[in-house]
Each structure stands twice: as structure tokens, then as C-alpha cells.
C-alpha positions in Angstrom: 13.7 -4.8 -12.0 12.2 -1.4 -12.9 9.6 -3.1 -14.9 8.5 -4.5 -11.4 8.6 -1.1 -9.9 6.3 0.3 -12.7 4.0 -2.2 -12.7 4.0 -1.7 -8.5 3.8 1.9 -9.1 0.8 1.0 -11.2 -0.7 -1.3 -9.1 -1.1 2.0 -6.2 -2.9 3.6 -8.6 -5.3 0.8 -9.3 -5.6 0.3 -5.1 -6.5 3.9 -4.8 -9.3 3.7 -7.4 -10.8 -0.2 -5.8 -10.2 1.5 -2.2 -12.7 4.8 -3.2 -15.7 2.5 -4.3 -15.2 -0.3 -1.8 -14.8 2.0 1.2 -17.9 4.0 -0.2 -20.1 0.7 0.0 -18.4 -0.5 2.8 -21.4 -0.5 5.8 -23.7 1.3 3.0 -27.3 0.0 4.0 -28.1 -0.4 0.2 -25.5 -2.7 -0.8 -26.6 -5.4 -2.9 -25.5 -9.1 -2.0 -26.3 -12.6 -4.1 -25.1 -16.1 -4.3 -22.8 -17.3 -6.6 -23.0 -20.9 -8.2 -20.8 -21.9 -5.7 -23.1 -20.1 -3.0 -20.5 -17.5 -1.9 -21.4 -14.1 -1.5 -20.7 -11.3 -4.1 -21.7 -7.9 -3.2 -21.9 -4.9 -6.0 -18.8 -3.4 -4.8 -16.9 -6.7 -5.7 -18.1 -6.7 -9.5 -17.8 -2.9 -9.1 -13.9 -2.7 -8.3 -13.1 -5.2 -10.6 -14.5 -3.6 -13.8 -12.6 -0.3 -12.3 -9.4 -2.1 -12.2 -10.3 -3.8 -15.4 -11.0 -0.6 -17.3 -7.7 0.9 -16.3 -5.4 -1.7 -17.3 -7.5 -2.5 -20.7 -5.9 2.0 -21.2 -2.7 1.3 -19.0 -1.5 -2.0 -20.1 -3.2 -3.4 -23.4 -0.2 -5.9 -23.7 -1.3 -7.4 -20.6 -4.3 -10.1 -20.1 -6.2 -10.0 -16.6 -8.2 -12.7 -14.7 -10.5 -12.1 -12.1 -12.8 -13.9 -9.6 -16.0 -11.8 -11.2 -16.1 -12.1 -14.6 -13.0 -14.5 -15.2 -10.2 -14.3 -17.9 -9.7 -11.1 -20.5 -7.0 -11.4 -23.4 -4.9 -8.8 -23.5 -6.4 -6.2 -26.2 -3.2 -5.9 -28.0 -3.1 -9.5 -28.7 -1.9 -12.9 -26.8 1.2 -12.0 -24.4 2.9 -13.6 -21.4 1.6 -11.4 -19.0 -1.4 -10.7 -17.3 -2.6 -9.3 -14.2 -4.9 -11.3 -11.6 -7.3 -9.5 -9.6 -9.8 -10.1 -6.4 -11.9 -7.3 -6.1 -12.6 -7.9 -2.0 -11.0 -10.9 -0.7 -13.2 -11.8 2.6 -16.4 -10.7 0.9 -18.2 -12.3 3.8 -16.3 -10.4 6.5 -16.9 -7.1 4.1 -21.2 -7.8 4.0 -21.1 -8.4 7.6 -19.2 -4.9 8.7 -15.9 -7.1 9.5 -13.2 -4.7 8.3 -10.9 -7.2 7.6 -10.9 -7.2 3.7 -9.0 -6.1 1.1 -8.8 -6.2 -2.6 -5.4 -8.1 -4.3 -3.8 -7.0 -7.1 -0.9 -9.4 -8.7 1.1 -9.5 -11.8 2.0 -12.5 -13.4 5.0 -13.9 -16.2 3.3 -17.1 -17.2 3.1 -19.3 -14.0 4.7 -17.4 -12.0 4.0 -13.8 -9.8 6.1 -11.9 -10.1 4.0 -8.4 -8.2 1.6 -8.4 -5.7 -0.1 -5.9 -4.0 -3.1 -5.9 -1.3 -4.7 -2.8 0.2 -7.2 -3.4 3.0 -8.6 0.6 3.4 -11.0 -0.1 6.3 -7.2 -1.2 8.1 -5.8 1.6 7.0 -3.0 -0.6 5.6 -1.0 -2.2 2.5 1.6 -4.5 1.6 3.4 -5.3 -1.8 6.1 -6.4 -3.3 7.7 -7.2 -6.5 10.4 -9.8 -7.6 13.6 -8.7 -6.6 12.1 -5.4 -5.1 11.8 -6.5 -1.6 8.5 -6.6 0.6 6.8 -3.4 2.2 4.0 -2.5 4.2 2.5 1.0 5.2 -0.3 3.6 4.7 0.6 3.9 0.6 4.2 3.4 -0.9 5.5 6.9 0.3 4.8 5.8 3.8 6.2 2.4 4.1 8.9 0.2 6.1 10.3 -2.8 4.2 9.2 -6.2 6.1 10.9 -9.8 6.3 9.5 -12.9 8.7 10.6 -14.2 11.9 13.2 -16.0 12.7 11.4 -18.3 15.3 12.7 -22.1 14.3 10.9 -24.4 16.6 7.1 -25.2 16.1 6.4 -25.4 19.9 7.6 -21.4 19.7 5.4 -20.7 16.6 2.3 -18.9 16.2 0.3 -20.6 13.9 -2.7 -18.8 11.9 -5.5 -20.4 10.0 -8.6 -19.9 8.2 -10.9 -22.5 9.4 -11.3 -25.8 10.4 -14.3 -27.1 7.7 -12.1 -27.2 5.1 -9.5 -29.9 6.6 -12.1 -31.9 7.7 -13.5 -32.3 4.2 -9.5 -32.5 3.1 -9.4 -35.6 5.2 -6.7 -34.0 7.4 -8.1 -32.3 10.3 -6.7 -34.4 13.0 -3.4 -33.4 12.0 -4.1 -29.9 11.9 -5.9 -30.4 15.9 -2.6 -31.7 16.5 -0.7 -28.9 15.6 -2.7 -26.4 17.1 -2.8 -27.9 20.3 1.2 -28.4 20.0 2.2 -24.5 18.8 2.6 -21.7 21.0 -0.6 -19.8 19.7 -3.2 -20.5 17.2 -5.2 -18.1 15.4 -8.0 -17.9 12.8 -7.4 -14.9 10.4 -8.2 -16.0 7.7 -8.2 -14.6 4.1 -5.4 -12.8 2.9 -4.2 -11.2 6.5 -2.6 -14.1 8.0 -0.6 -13.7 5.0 0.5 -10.5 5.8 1.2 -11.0 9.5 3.3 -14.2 8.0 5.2 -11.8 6.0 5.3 -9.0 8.6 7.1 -11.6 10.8 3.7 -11.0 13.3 3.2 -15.0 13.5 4.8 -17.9 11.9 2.9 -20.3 9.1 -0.3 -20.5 8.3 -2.2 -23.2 6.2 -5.5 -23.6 4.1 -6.4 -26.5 2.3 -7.8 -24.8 -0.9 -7.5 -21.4 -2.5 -8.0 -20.2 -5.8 -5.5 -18.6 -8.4 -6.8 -15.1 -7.9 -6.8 -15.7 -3.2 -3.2 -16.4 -3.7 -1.4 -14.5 -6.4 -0.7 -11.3 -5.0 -0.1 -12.9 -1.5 3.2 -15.3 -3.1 5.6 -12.3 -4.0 4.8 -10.3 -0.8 5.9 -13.2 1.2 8.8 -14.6 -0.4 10.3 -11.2 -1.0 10.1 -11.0 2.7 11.7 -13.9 3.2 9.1 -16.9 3.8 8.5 -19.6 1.5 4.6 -21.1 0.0 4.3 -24.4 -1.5 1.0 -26.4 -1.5 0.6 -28.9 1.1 3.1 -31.5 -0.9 6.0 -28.8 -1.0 5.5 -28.6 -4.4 4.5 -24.4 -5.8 0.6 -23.3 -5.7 -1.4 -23.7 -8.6 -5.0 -22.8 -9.2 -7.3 -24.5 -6.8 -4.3 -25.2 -5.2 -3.3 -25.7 -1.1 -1.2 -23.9 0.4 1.4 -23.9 3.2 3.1 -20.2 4.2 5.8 -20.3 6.4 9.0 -18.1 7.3 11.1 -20.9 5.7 12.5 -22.2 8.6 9.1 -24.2 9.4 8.8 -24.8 6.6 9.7 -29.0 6.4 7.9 -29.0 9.8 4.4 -28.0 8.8 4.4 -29.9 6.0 5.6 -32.8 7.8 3.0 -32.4 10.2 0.0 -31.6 7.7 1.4 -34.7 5.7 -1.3 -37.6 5.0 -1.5 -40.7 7.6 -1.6 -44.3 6.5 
């Protein structure tokens, strides 16, 4: 468990140096923004924050490999290990070129398949949460000004606040009447999006949220902060997220009835 704690401890330190840069281009009236292949946006400060955070685990931890969503996968320089960390420089890079301050970069360590840390800072909130196996889940300013976090207890789907990123994506999933219908059958409905309805999820602010695709690097640092306080994510079969994966994040309890509900029609 202290491993955790040092890699956590290490993972501040990384946030502090991505949270300098990205809140220095943050509204700057110079900042550079192209299309990837894919035709979402990168802006400088993304490659910029990830070859910070690159460059300080490459000293700090040469045993460990990283991936991230700029410039993909790095062995680890001392040689092929189990470990390595996965990194997204700004997650909601379109809400970041557009003066949205809802942003943030994620930071997560992984054993294998499996997180096992995660950490995301969003600096123009003012805010961060993390969390490592075992550790518990925390949220606050930086990690000597934190309150540990769990999710609710609410049980029923007609009492649930439900969050979401958008509704394009389940329409080319082939299930967006099922998501209409639970939206129009849940207390409240939201569109977050990005990492922060994760963190409400896990800060026990709403209920589940759902997204029909995410990437390795949207989702790592996200799965420890929520199970640690207390929810469960599987993709949209109940089975765990992989890369390119769905995902379903609930406080457990709702769990079996979103993924009922989100389940394929005949």
C-alpha cells in the first residue's frame, strides 16, 4: 500500500508541473490548435504537459513505461516491466480551446490491466481528486487539503441523477432510445461530460453516468478514484473497461439497473 501512496505522492508533483503550463495557456490568445487524424483538437499545451510529465517520470520512475494520448506508448527506460503510467495531458481539450474551464489533465498508474492510481487535477476548478488501491478516494485543493469521498446511497433510478456526455455517440451506438428513456425516467439528467461527471459520481454529487466509447488514457485515472469511493465501472455488458472501451459508472447500487436499461433491444 505505500507503494500506492508514493506513486500518489508522485503523481501531485507531476499535477503541479501539467497545472503551471496548462493554466499559463489557458485563455492565452496565441495558443496554437490543429486537427488530429481523428479530427479532434490538440492545442500546444496538450503536447506540452505531456512531454513535462513524460520527462519527469523517464528521471523519477525509469522502471515504469507510460502511454499517452499525444505521442502514444514509451517503454520503460530501464527495460520491459509490469508497470506503467497513462497520461492525458487535458481531457476536454475542446472545452479548454473554447475558454470552458472544465478540463483537467489525468494521471493513472497501472499493474498490467488493471489501475491501480489515479489522479486528476482540473486547476481552472480549483480542484483534485485521487486515489490509489486500497488508499481510499480524496478530493480537495492538493493532498494536504483534502476530505476523503464515497458515493451516494440513492437506490432507486427514478431518485437518481443521471450525468452524461452526449447524445451523438448512442445514436451511432445504436442505443439512443434507450438512453431517451432513461433520461426522461431519472430524477435529473445532466451533460458533464469528460472526466467531471466522474468525479461528481465519486463525490456522491449525482448517481451513474454512461458514455459509449472512451479510450484507455479518458478512463484510467477515473477507475481507482471511483471504486475507492465506493462505485463500481464496467463497460456497457458489465464486463471491466478496456481500451476503446464503454463505460457505465455508477454508485454500485444502480449498478444492474443502468445496465439493464442501456442493454441492447431485439
Amino acid at each position: 500500500m505505500a507503494g500506492y501512496a508514493d506513486d500518489l505522492a508522485l503523481a501531485h508533483v507531476l499535477a503541479d508541473s501539467a497545472d503551471a503550463i496548462s493554466m499559463a495557456r489557458f485563455r492565452a490568445l496565441d495558443l496554437r490548435v490543429e486537427a488530429k487524424p481523428d479530427l479532434t483538437p490538440v492545442s500546444d499545451a496538450d503536447t506540452a504537459v505531456e512531454k513535462a510529465i513524460r520527462a519527469t517520470l523517464a528521471r523519477a520512475r525509469p522502471r515504469d513505461g507510460v502511454l499517452g494520448e499525444e505521442f502514444g506508448r514509451t517503454p520503460a527506460v530501464a527495460g520491459p516491466g509490469n508497470r506503467y503510467w497513462v497520461i492525458d495531458p487535458i481531457d476536454g481539450t475542446k472545452n479548454f480551446v473554447r475558454g470552458v474551464p472544465i478540463w483537467a489533465t489525468l494521471i493513472a498508474l497501472m499493474e498490467g490491466d488493471t489501475p491501480v492510481a489515479g489522479l486528476v487535477s482540473a486547476p481552472a476548478l480549483g480542484r483534485r481528486w485521487w486515489a490509489g488501491r486500497g488508499l481510499g478516494a480524496f478530493a480537495g485543493r492538493n493532498q494536504h487539503s483534502a476530505s476523503r469521498i464515497s458515493v451516494s446511497s440513492v437506490r432507486k433510478m427514478t431518485d437518481a441523477s443521471f450525468c452524461y456526455a452526449s447524445l451523438n455517440g448512442w445514436a451511432e451506438n445504436g442505443r439512443l432510445e434507450q438512453m431517451m428513456d432513461i433520461l426522461l425516467g431519472v430524477w435529473r439528467s445532466r451533460a458533464y461530460g469528460d472526466f467531471y461527471g466522474y468525479m461528481l459520481l465519486a463525490e456522491g454529487a449525482l448517481d451513474a453516468m454512461a458514455e459509449p466509447e472512451l479510450s484507455l488514457w479518458d478512463m484510467a485515472a477515473l477507475i481507482p478514484i471511483v471504486t475507492e469511493a465506493g462505485g463500481k465501472i464496467t463497460d456497457l455488458d458489465g464486463r471491466p473497461t478496456a481500451d476503446k472501451s464503454s463505460v457505465i459508472g455508477t454508485n454500485g447500487l444502480l449498478h444492474e439497473s443502468v445496465l439493464t436499461a442501456l442493454a441492447r433491444r431485439g
